[in-house]
C-alpha positions as CSV (number, residue, x, y, z in Angstrom):
1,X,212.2,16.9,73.9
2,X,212.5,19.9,76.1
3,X,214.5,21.1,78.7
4,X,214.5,19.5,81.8
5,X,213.6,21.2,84.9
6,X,216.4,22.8,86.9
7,X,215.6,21.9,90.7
8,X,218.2,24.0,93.0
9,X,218.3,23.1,97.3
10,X,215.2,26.1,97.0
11,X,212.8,24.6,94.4
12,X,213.2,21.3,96.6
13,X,212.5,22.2,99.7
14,X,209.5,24.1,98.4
15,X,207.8,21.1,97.3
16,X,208.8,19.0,100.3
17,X,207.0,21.7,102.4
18,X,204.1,22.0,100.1
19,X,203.8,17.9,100.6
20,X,203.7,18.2,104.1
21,X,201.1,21.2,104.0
22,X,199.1,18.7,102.0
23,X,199.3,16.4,104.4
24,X,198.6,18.3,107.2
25,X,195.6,19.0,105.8
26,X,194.6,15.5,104.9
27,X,195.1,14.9,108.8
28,X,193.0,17.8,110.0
29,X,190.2,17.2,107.8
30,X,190.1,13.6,108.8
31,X,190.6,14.3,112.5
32,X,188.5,17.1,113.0
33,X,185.1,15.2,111.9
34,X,186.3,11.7,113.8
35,X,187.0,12.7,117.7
36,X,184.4,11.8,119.3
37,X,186.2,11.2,122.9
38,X,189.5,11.8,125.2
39,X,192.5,9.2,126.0
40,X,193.7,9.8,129.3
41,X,197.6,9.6,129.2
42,X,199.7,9.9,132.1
43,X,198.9,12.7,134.8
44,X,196.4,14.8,133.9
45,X,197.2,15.0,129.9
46,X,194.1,14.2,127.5
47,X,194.5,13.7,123.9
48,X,191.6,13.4,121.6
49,X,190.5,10.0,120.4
50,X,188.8,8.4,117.3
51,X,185.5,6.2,118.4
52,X,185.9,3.1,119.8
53,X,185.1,-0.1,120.1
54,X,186.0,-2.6,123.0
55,X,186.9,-5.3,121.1
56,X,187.6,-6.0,117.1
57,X,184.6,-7.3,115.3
58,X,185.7,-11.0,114.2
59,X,187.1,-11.8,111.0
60,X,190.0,-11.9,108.6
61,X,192.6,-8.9,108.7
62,X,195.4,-7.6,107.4
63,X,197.8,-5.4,109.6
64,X,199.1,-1.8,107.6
65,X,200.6,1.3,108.1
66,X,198.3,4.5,108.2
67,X,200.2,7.3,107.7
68,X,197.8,10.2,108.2
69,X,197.8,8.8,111.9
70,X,201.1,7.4,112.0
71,X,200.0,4.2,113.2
72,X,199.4,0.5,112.2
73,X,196.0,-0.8,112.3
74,X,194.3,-3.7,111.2
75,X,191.7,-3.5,108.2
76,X,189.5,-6.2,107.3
77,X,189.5,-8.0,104.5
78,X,186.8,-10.1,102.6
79,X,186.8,-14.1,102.6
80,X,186.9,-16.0,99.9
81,X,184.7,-19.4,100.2
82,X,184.7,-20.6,96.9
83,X,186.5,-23.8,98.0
84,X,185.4,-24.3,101.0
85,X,183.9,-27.6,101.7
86,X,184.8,-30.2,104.5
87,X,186.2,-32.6,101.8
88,X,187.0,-36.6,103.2
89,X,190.1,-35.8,104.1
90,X,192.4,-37.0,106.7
91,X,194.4,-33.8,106.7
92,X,191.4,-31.8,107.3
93,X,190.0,-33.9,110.3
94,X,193.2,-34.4,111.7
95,X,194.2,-30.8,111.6
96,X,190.7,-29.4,113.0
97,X,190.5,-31.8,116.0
98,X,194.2,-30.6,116.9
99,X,193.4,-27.0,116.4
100,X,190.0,-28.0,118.5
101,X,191.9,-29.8,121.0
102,X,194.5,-26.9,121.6
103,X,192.2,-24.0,122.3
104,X,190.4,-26.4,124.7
105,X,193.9,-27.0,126.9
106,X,194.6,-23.2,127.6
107,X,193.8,-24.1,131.5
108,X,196.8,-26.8,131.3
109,X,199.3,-25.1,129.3
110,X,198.9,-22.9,132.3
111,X,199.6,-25.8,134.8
112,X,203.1,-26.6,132.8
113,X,204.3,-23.3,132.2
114,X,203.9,-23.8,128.5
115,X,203.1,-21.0,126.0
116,X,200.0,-21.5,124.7
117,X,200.6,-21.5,120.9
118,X,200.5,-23.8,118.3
119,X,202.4,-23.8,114.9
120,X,201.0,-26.3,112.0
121,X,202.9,-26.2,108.4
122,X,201.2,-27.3,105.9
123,X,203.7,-28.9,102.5
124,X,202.4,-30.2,99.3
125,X,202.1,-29.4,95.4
126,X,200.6,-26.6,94.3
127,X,196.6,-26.7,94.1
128,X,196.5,-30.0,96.0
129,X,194.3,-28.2,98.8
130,X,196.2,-26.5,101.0
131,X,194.8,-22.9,100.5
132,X,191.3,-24.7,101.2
133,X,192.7,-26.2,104.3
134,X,194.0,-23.2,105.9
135,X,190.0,-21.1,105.0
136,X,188.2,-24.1,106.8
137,X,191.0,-23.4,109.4
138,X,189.5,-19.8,109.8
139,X,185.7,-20.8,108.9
140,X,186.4,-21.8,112.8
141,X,188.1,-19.4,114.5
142,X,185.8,-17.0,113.3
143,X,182.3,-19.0,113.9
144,X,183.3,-21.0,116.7
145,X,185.9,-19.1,118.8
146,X,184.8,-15.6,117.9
147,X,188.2,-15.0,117.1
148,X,190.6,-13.3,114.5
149,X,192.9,-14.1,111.6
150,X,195.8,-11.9,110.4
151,X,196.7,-12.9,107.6
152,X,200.9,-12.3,106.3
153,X,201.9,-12.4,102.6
154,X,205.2,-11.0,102.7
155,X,208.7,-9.9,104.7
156,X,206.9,-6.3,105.3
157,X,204.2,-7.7,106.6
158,X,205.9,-9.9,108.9
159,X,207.5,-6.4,110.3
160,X,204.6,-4.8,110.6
161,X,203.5,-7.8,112.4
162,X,206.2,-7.6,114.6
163,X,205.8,-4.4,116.2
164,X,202.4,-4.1,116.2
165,X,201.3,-7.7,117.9
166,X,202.2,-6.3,121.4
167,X,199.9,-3.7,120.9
168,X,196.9,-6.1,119.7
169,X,197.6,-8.3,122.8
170,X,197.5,-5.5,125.6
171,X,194.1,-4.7,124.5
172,X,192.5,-8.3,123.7
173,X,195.0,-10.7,125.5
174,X,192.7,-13.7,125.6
175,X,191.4,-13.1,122.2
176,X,191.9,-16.8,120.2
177,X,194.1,-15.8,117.3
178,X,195.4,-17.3,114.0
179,X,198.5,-16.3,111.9
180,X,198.3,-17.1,108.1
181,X,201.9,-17.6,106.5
182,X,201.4,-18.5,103.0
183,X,204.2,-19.4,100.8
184,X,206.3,-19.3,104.1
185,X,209.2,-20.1,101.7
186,X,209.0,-16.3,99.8
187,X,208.8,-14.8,103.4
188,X,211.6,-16.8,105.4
189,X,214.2,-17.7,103.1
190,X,217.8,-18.6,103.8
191,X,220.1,-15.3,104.8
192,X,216.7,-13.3,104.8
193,X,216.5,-10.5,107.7
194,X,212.3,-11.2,107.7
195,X,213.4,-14.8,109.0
196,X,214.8,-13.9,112.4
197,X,211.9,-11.4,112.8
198,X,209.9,-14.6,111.8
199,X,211.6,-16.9,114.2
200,X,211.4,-14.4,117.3
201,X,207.5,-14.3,116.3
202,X,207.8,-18.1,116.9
203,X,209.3,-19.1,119.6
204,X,211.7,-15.5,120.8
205,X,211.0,-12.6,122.5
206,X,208.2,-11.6,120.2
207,X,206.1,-15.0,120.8
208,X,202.7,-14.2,122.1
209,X,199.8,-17.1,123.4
210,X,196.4,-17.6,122.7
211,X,197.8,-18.1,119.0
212,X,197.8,-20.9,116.2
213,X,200.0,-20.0,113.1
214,X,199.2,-21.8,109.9
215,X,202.2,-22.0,107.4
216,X,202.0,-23.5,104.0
217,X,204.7,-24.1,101.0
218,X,204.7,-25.6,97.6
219,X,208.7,-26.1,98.4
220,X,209.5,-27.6,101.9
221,X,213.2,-28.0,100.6
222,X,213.8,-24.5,100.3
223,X,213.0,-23.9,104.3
224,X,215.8,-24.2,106.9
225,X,215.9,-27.1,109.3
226,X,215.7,-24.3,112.3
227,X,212.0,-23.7,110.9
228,X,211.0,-27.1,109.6
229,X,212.8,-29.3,112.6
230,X,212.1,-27.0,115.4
231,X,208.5,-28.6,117.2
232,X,208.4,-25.0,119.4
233,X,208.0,-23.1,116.0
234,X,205.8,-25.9,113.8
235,X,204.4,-28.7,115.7
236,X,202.5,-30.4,113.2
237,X,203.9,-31.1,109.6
238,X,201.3,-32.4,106.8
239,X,202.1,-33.4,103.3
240,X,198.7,-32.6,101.4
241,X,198.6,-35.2,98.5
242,X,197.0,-34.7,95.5
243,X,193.3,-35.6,96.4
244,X,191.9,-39.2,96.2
245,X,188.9,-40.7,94.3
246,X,186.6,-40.4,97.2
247,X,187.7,-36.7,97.8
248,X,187.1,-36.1,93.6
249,X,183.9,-37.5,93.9
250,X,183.0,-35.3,97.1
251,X,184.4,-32.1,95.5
252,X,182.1,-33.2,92.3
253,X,179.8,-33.9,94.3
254,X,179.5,-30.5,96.0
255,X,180.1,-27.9,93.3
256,X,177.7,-29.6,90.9
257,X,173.8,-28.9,91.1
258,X,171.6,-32.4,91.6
259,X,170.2,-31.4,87.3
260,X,174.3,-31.1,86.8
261,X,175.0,-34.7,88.5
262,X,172.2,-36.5,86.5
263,X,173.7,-35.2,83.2
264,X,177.1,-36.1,83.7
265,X,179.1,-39.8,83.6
266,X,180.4,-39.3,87.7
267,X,182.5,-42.2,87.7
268,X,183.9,-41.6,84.1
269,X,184.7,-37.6,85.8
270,X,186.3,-39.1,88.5
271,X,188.4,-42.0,86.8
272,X,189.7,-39.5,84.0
273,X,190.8,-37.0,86.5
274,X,193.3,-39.5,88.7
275,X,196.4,-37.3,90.0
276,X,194.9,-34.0,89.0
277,X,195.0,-31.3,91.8
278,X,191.7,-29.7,93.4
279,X,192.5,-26.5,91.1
280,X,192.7,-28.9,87.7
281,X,189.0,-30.4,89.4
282,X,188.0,-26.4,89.6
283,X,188.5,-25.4,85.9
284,X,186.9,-28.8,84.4
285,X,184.0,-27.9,86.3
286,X,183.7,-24.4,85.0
287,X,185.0,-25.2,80.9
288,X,182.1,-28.1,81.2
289,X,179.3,-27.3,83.3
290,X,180.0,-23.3,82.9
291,X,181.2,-22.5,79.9
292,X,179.3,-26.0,77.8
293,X,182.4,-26.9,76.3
294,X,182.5,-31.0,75.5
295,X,184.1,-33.3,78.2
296,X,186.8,-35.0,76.5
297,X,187.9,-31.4,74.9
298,X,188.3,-30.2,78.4
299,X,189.7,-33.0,79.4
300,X,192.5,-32.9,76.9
301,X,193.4,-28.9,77.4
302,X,194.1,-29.8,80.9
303,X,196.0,-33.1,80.4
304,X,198.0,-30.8,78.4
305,X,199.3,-28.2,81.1
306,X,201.1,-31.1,82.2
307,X,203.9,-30.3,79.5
308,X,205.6,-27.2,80.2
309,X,204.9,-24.6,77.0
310,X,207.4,-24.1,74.4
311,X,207.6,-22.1,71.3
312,X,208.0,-24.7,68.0
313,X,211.4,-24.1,66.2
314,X,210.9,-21.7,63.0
315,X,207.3,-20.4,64.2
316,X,206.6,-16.9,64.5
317,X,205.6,-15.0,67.8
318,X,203.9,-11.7,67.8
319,X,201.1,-10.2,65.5
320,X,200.9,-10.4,62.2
């Protein structure tokens, strides 16, 4: 092995200002082919301004830190529909007609002094439906309210959210808006410093209206009561069950071709697959119908991810 480099106060600062040179440059280059027009800040003072647009085009975002401007912004991101279907559900109907229902009383909340926010949690076992709730959820906003969703994955996010919210509301105050908090567990934890930021979001100094934030969990026991028994921060709390024979049969129903349905035993699917999840309903479709392994094979492989994997006493892991 050779010698390490020495690096002395000089050599360091060297490279430090070589980064920032780099930099610099990144900025200019970027800048100087962008300005297309002048922000007016106080007095007469004029600063140069990237194109604009009056109001953001609606859709799914994410809010992150540019550094080359030194400023958040909010970049879209793609939507994932592969599971999106208005199963028979009474979770599904009941949430959608309250989330209907609320943007349709902004006029009242007005007339009682209320903030006009809405905060829905939804709890239940992993791939029982939740994440497909919360896409039909923004299926609306986005086709029916012309709004936007921001979606928050974890406790950075919730800081970026944080400080950058008052900026999003000062341009588009009216703008119908919905927060995704999946996992909400990973992100507000007990003793967690993202959980007051979380809680001011809520229902503190940081609350905003024109809002509906839609939390979900695998693990309602591991929230605080001051999040879970609190109606100013969640409202509305639904346990998603694993799904029912009539929403099996729908879910067959609609990921399967009408040449797929008259090949297959439908009641036999939807007997054998009592107290499997949505996610469990996903990979028997693709091992049978997609991949043309047998039925009962694919059947078994996934009764089998009920017991947890373990390695046999005396067997040998690794390659031979």
């Amino acid at each position: 092995m050779g010698k390490l480099p020495k690096y002395t106060r000089h050599n360091i600062l060297t490279e430090i200002n070589d980064i920032e040179d780099e930099l610099e440059a990144d900025v200019e280059r970027t800048s100087a082919t962008n300005y297309n027009s002048w922000t007016q800040l106080k007095g007469d003072e004029f600063a140069p301004a990237f194109p604009t647009v009056p109001l953001i085009p609606c859709g799914l975002y994410e809010i992150r830190w540019n550094a080359s401007i030194h400023s958040h912004t909010l970049v879209k991101q793609p939507i994932h529909v592969d599971e999106l279907y208005e199963l028979p559900s009474i979770e599904i109907q009941s949430i959608l007609e309250d989330i209907e229902c609320f943007w349709n009383k902004r006029a009242t909340y007005k007339t009682y002094n209320f903030v006009h926010k809405r905060g829905i949690l939804l709890y239940g076992e992993p791939g029982c439906g939740k994440s497909g709730i919360v896409q039909l959820c923004v299926k609306h906003i986005i086709e029916k309210k012309n709004g936007i969703v921001i979606n928050i994955k974890d406790e950075d996010e919730v800081r970026h959210f944080s400080e950058f919210i008052p900026i999003l509301r000062s341009i588009e105050p009216d703008r119908p808006l919905i927060v995704i908090l999946e996992d909400l567990d990973a992100i507000a934890g007990e003793d967690r410093y993202s959980t007051t930021k979380l809680l001011n979001i809520l229902d503190g100094i940081k609350q905003i209206e024109n809002v509906v934030y839609i939390a979900t969990t695998n693990y309602p026991e591991k929230l605080q009561e001051r999040i879970t028994n609190r109606p100013s921060r969640f409202d509305r709390r639904y346990q998603v069950d694993m799904p029912s024979t009539e929403i099996r049969e729908a879910y067959i129903r609609a990921k399967l071709t009408a040449e797929d349905l008259a090949k297959i035993d439908l009641p036999k699917w939807v007997k054998s697959t009592d107290s499997m999840s949505l996610s469990h309903l996903k990979e028997l479709v693709i091992s049978v119908i997609v991949m043309g392994k047998s039925f009962a094979d694919s059947l078994a492989q996934l009764t089998d991810l009920k017991n947890a994997p373990r390695v046999k006493k005396g067997s040998k892991v690794g390659f031979k």
